[in-house]
C-alpha positions in Angstrom: -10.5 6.3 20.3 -12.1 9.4 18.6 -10.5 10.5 15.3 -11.0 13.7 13.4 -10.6 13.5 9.6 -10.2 17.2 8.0 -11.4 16.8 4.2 -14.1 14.4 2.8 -13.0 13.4 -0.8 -11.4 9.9 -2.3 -8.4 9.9 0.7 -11.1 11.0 3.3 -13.8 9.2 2.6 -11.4 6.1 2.6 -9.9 6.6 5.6 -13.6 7.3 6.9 -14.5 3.9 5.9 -11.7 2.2 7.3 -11.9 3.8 10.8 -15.6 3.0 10.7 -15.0 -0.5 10.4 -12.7 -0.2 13.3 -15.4 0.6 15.5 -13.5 4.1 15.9 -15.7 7.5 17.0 -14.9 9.3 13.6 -16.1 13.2 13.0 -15.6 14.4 9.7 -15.2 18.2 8.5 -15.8 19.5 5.0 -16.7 22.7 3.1 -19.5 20.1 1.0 -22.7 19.0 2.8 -23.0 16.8 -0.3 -20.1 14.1 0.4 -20.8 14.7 4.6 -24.4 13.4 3.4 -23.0 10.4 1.5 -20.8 9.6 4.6 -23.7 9.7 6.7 -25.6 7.4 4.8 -23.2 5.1 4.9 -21.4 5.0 8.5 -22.5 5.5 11.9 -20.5 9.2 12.1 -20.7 12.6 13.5 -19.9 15.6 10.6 -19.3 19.3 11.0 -19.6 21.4 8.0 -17.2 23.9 7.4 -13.8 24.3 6.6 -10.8 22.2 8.6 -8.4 25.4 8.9 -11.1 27.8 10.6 -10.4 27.4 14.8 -14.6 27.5 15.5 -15.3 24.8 12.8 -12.3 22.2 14.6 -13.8 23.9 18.0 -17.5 22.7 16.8 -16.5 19.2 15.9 -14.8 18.6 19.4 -10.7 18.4 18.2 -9.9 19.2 22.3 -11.1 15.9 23.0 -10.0 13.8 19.4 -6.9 11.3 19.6 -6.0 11.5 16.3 -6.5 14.3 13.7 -6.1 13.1 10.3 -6.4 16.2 7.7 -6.0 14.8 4.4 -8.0 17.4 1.7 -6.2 18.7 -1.5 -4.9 21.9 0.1 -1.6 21.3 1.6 -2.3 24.6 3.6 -5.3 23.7 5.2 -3.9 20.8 6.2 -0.9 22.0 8.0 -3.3 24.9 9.8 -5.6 22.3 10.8 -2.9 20.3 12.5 -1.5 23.6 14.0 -3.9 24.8 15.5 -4.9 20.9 16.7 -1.2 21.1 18.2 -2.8 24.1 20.5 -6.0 22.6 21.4 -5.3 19.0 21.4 -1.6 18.9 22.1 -1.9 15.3 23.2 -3.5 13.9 20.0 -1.3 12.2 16.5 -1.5 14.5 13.7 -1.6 13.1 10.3 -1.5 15.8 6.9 -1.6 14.5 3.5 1.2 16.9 1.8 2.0 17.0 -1.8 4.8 19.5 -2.1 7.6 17.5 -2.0 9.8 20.5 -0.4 8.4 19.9 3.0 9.2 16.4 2.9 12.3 17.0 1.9 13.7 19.6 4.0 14.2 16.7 7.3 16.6 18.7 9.0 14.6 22.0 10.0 11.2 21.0 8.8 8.7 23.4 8.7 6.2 20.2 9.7 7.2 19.7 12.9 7.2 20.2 16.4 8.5 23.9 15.9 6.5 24.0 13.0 2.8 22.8 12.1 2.7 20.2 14.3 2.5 17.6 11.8 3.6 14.1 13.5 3.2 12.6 10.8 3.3 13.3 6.3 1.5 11.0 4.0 2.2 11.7 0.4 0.2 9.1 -1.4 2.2 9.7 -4.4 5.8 9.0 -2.7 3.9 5.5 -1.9 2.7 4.6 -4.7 5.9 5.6 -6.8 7.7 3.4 -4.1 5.4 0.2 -5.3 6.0 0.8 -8.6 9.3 0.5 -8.1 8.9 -2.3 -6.3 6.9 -4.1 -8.7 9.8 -3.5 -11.3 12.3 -5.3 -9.3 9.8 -8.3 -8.8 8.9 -8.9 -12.5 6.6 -11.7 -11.5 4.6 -9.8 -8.8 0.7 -8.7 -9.1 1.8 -6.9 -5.5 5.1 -5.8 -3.7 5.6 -4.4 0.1 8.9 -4.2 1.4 9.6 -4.3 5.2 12.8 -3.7 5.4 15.7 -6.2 6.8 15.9 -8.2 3.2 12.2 -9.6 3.2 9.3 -8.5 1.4 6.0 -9.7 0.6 4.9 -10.3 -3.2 1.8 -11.0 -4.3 1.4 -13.4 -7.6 -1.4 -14.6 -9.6 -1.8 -18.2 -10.7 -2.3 -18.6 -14.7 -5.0 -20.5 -16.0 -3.3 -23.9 -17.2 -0.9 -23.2 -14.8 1.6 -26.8 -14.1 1.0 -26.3 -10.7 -3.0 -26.7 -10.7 -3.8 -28.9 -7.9 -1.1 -29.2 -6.2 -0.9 -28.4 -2.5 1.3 -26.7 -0.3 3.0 -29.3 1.5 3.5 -30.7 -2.1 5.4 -27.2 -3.0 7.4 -27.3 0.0 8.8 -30.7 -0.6 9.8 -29.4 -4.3 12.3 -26.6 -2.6 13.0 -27.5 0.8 15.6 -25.0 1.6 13.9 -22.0 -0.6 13.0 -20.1 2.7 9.0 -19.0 1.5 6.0 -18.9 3.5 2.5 -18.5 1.7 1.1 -16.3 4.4 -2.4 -15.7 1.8 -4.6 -17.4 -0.9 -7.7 -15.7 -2.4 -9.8 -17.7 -4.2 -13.4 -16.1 -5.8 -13.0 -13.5 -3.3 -12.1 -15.5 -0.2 -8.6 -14.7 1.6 -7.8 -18.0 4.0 -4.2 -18.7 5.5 -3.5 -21.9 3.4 -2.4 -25.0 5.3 -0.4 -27.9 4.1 -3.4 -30.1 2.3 -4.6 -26.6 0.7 -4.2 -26.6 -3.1 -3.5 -24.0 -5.9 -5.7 -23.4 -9.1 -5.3 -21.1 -11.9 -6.8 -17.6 -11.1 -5.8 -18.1 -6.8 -4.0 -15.1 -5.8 -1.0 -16.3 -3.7 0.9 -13.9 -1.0 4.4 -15.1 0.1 6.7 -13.8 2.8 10.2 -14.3 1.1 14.0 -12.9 1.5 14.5 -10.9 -1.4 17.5 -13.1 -2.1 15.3 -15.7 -2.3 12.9 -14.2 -4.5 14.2 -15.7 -8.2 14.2 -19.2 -6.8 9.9 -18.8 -6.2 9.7 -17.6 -9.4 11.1 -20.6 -10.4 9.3 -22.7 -8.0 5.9 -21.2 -8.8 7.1 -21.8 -12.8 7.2 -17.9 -13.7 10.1 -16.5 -15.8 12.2 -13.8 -14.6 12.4 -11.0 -17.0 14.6 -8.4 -15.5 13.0 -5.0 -17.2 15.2 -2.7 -19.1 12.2 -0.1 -21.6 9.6 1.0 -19.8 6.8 3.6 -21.2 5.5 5.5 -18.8 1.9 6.9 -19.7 1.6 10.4 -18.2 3.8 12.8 -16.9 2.4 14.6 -14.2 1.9 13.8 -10.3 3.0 9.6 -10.0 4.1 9.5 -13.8 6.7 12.5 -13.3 8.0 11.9 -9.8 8.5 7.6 -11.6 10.2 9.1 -14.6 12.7 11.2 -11.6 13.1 8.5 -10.1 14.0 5.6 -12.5 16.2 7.7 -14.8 18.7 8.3 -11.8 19.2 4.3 -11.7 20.8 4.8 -15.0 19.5 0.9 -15.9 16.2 1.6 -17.8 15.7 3.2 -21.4 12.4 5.3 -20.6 9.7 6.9 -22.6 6.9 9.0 -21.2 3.8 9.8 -23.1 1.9 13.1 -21.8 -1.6 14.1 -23.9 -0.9 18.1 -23.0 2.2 19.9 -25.1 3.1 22.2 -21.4 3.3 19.7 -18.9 5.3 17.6 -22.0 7.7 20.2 -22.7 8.3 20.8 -19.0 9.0 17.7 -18.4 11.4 17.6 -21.2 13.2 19.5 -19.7 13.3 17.9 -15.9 14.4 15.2 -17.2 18.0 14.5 -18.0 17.9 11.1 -20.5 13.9 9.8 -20.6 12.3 10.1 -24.0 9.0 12.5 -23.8 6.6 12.3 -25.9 3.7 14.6 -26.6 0.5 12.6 -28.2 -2.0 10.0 -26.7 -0.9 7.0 -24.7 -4.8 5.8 -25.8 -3.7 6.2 -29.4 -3.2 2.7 -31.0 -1.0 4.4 -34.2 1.2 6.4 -32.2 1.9 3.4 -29.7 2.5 1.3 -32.6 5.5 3.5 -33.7 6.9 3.5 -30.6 6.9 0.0 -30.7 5.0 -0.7 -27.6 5.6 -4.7 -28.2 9.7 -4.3 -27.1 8.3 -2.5 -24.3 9.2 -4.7 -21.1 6.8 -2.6 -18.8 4.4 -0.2 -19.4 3.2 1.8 -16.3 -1.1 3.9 -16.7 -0.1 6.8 -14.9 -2.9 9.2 -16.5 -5.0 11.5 -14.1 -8.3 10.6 -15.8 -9.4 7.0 -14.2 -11.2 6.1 -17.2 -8.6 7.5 -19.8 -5.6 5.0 -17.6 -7.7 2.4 -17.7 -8.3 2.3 -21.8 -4.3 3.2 -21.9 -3.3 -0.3 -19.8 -5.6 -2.1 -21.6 -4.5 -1.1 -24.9 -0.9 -1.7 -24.1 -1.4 -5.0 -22.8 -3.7 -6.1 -26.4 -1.1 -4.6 -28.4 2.1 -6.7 -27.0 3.7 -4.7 -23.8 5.2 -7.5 -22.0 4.3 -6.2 -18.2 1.3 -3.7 -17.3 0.9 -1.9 -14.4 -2.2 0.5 -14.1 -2.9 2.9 -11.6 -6.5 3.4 -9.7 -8.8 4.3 -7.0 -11.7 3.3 -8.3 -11.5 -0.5 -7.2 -14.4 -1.7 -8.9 -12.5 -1.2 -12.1 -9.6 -3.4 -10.6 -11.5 -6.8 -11.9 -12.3 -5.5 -14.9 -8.5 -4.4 -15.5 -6.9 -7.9 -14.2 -9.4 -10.1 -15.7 -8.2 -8.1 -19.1 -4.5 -9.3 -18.8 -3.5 -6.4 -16.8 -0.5 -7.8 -14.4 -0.7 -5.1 -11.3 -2.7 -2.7 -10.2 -1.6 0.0 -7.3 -4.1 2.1 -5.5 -2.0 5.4 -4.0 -5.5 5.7 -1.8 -5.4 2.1 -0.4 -1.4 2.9 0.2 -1.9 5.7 2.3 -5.2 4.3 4.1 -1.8 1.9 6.2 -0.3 4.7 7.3 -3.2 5.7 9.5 -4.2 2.0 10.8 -0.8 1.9 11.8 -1.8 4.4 15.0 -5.1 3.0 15.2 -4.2 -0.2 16.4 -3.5 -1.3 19.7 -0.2 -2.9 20.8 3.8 -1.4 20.1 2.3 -0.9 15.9 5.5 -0.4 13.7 3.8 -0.6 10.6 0.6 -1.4 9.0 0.1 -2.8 5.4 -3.2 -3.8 4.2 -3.0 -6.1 0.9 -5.4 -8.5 -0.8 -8.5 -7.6 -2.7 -9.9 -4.4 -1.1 -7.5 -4.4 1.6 -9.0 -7.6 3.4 -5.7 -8.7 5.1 -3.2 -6.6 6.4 0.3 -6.9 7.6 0.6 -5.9 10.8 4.7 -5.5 12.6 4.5 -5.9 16.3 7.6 -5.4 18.7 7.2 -8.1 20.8 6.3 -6.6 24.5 7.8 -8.3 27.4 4.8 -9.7 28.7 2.6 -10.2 25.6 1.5 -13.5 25.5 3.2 -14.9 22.5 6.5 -14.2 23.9 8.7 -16.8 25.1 6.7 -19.9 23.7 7.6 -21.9 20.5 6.0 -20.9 17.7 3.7 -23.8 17.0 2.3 -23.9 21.0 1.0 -20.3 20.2 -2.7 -20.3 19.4 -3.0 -17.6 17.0 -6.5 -16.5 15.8 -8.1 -18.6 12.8 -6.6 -16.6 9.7 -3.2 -15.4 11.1 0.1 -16.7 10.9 3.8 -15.1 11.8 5.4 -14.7 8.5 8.6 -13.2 9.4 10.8 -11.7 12.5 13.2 -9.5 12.3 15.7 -9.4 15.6 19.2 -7.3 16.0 18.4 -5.8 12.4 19.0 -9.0 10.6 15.2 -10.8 9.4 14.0 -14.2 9.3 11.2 -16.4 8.5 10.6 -18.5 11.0 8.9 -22.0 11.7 7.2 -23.5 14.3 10.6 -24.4 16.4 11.4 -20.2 16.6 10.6 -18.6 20.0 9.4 -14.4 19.6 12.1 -12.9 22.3 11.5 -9.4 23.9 12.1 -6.9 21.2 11.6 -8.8 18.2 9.7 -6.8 15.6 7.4 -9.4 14.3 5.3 -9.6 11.3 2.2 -11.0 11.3 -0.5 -11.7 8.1 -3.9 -11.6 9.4 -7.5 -11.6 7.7 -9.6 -8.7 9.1 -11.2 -10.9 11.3 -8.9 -12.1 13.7 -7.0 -8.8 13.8 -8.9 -7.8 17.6 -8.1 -10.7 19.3 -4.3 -10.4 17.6 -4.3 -7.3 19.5 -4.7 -8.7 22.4 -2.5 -11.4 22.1 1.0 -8.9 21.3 -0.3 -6.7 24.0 1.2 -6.0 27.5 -0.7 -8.1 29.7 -2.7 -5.7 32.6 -1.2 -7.6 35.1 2.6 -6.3 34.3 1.6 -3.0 36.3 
């Protein structure tokens, strides 16, 4: 497969590194030899210099003959020219544009984006995403990590406290406590090492755990994994532009959460005091101890680093959580900060560029893909829905006769709308969507396994 990425900065050079490790043919375009030189150094690619909107440049890197074009710089006009013109010379391939004005997402009905438009198969707003986690996270007040996927079940990602009652304990030891609670721990990671627990596996403090749980479910594994559950009503939101206004949008039309928004610069402040209908905006420092002080960031139930600056949101989470916010959740894409921020107390951290890096994979891999969510430190597993192909191998046998791949396991299936999690007694049916947890590692030959088999043609 031969992909074309239009635009070499954070989201690029992500996606780059991602596609790479894919074994994927990747060309890059951008107007700066600088980061086309870091790429090179780095992966095995081919880069064009020039910009992704010019018809010569997408000529010169060879877009008549790319699969996928994936133009994701900080214009949303060069994007949606790229994939225009990409819709004339490569009329077969996907075409994936990062877009930040929310009007074109909006306007579904007669969108300017598609097929009598740009050409644009598919919009990735990393913002949207990462507001949507957020979200997320607030209605799992126990969660370092939230995806939904639809059909009632969601994955959630905790973290095990130091001095934790459940230290040693193992799984099957877990199960026995709850034996209705429908859970699966689909993930532990453990000093950097992601394994599919099995039933003599135990837990210590500091393991990150990923479960596959009903979201009806979800208050009775806090309680089985001893965590409180705090349902959030203040929330301070620091910084109002980009994630931190669209957050602010869209919390305040719940009509459930008192909010407060901190912005360091007095226009985007008063402008947003003015989008906003009931939130609380303040104009000052969310770095400034005094000024969080007074606004009593100890009642705050969640406090959410929304700044631009990564360094600034980092100092801003940590301050809130060493003066008393009960819940932090910081924003980054610079992931070597994230250890440094969760060994501080921090409770979640949500990367908008890892977010949107899924939304590619999804086309990338092989099989009927629905959706594609990587999770865990650095993105090391992923979620990965499957509809269940007639013929695919895994169809039609019991669950526990399957031999899945060392470091994958079927964590949910969702059939006729309604989802489940199964055990090893369930049978994947034609058409089931189902979800799978795998480590990077055995993703190829889990590929191969929901597949059409050759011999069905």
């Amino acid at each position: 497969m031969k992909v074309l990425i239009i635009g070499a900065g954070q989201v690029g050079a992500a996606i780059t590194g991602a596609l790479a490790g894919e074994k994927v043919d990747v060309v890059v375009i951008d107007l700066h030899g600088e980061r086309l030189q870091q790429l090179r150094d780095v992966y095995d690619i081919q880069t064009v210099a020039g910009s992704g909107s010019n018809p010569k440049v997408l000529a010169d890197a060879g877009v008549a003959s790319c699969d996928m074009i994936v133009a994701v710089t900080d214009s949303d006009e060069v994007n949606m020219v790229a994939c225009a013109i990409a819709k004339q010379r490569a009329p077969h391939a996907i075409k994936v544009a990062r877009i930040r004005e929310r009007a074109f997402l909006e306007d579904a009905e007669d969108s300017v984006l598609g097929d009598k438009g740009f050409g644009v198969d598919h919009a990735i707003n990393p913002e949207l995403v990462a507001t949507d986690r957020i979200i997320g996270l607030l209605e799992v007040p126990f969660a370092t990590d939230v995806a939904d996927f639809g059909n009632g079940i969601r994955l959630v990602g905790i973290r095990m406290p130091s001095g934790s009652p459940l230290e040693g304990k193992t799984f099957a030891q877990l199960r026995s406590e709850s034996p209705d609670l429908k859970i699966l721990v689909t993930t532990r990671i453990r000093h950097g090492e992601s394994v599919v627990p099995r039933g003599h596996d135990d837990i210590h403090g500091g393991d990150t755990l990923f479960a596959v749980s009903r979201t009806d479910d979800l208050p009775g594994l806090a309680k089985l994994l001893r965590f409180p559950w705090h349902t959030p009503k203040r929330l301070t939101i620091a910084g109002g532009g980009g994630i931190g206004a669209l957050l602010s949008s869209r919390l305040e039309k719940f009509g459930k959460y008192s909010i407060k928004v901190i912005e360091p610069d007095a226009a985007r402040a008063n402008q947003l005091s003015e989008d906003l209908e009931r939130a609380l905006v303040l104009h000052g420092s969310p770095t400034d101890e005094n000024l969080l002080f007074e606004e009593n960031i100890r009642d705050c139930d969640v406090f959410v680093a929304a700044l631009d600056e990564a360094e600034t949101n980092v100092m801003a989470a940590l301050n809130a959580k060493r003066l008393g916010a009960r819940r932090v959740i910081a924003l980054t894409d610079k992931m070597s900060y994230v250890p440094i921020i969760e060994n501080a107390g921090v409770d979640a951290v949500v990367s908008p560029r890892a977010l949107a890096i899924g939304t590619i994979l999804h086309h990338i891999r092989k099989g009927k893909v629905k959706v594609v969510i990587p999770y865990g430190e650095a993105g090391q597993a992923e979620v990965i829905a499957f509809e269940a192909l007639e013929t695919a191998p895994v169809v039609g046998k019991p669950l526990r006769d399957v031999k899945f791949p060392h470091g994958a396991i079927v964590g949910a299936l969702a059939r006729g709308g309604k989802a489940f999690i199964p055990d090893g007694n369930d049978v994947i049916t034609p058409g089931d969507d189902v979800y799978v947890f795998a480590n990077k590692t055995a993703i190829p030959k889990l590929e191969r396994m929901m597949a059409v088999r050759l011999d069905f043609f």
